[in-house]
N, C-alpha and C positions, 0 to 999 in steps of 0.2 A: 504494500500500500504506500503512496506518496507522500510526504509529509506534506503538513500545512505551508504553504509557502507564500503566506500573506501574515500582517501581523494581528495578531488576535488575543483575547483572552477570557479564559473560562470563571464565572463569577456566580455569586449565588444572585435567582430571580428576587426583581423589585417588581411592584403593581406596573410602572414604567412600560415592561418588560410587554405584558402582556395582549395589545393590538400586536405587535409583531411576532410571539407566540403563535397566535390566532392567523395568523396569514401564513406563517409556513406548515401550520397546520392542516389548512386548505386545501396548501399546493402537496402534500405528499401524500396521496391514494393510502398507503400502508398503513400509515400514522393514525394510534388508536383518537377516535373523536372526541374530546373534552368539550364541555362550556366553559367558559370564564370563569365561572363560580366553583368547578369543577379546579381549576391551577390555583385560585385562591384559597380553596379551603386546605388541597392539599400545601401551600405555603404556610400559612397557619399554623396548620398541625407540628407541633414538638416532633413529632415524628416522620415530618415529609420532608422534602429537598427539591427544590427544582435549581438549576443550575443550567448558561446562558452561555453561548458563546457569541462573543462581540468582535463583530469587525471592527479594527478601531483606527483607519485609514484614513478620514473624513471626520470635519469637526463634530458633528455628531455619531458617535459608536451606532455602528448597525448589527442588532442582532437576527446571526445565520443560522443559529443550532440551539435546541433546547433540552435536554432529557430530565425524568422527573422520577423520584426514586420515593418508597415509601420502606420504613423498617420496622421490626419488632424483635426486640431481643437481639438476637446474635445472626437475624436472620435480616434481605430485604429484599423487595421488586423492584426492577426498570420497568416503571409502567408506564413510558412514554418516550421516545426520544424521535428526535428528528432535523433532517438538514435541511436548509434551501436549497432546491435543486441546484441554481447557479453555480451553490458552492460542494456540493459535490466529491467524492474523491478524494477531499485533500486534508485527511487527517482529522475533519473537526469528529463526527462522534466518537473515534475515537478515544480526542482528546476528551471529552463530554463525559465518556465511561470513566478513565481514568482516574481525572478526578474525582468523579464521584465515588469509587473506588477507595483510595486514596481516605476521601471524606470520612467513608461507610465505617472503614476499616479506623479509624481515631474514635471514631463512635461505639465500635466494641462489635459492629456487622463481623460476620467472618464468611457467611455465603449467601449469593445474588443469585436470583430466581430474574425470570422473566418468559413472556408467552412471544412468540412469532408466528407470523401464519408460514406454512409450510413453503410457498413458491415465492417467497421472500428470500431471495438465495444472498443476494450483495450482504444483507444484516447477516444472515446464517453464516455468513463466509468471515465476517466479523468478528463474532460472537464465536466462534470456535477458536479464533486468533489468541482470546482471552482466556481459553482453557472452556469453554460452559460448554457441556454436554449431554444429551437428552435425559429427561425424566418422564414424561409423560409424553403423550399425545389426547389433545383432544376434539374428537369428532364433532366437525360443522359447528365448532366455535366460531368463526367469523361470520356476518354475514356480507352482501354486498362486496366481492359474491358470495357465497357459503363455501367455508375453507375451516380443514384443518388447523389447529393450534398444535405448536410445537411447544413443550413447557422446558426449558434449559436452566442450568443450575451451575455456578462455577464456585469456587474457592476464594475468598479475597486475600492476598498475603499481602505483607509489609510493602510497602512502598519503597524502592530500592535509591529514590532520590531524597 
């Protein structure tokens, strides 16, 4: 995979954040559907994360990537993540996981769960890069179209930087 090769940086979401959330949310077919009040309550929550990647080329930072993580105990979900297409390719979710990773893992997480629909191969291709590996399948969990869920599970270890 490519690295980022623009300058950016990964932050935790502000209410700011949110119309541009909501428009790359739009634009990616795969990306589970939230409302508003849906990224606000999970920001709220002691127990949620959503985390933001900003392009930050232009006096105002453009946010390209979002992923949104929820835990319990020693456990949590990426139960959202997504790029603007334009940006694409170039490392951001990635970097989005990592942190959040990183995060999860100072918080006392030690393993991340998350669902994918099965013909979602670029994330799958991803997500195994990270070590997650299947746990489940669930039948005609998606709708629109109706599709498989894949349930994956990985390890979060120490952060080597």
């Amino acid at each position: 995979m490519s690295t980022v090769s623009f300058p950016f940086n990964i932050r935790p979401f502000s209410p700011n954040d949110l119309d541009a959330i909501l428009e790359i949310q739009s634009a990616c077919e795969s990306t589970a559907v939230w409302s508003s009040r849906d990224y606000v309550q999970l920001a709220d929550d002691p127990m949620g994360m959503i985390l933001v990647a900003c392009y930050e080329v232009c006096a105002s930072p453009r946010v390209v990537g979002f992923s949104a993580f929820h835990r319990v105990e020693s456990e949590a979900e990426l139960q959202n993540i997504a790029v603007n297409p334009g940006y694409r390719r170039q490392g951001i979710a990635k970097a989005l996981i990592e942190d959040g990773c990183r995060r999860l893992y100072t918080a006392g997480v030690r393993k991340l769960f998350l669902e994918v629909r099965v013909s979602n191969l670029p994330a799958l291709e991803l997500y195994r890069k990270f070590g997650f590996a299947p746990q489940a399948r669930r039948k005609e969990y998606y709708r629109h179209p109706t599709e498989d869920a894949l349930v994956l599970a990985c390890r979060i270890l120490p952060s080597d930087g």
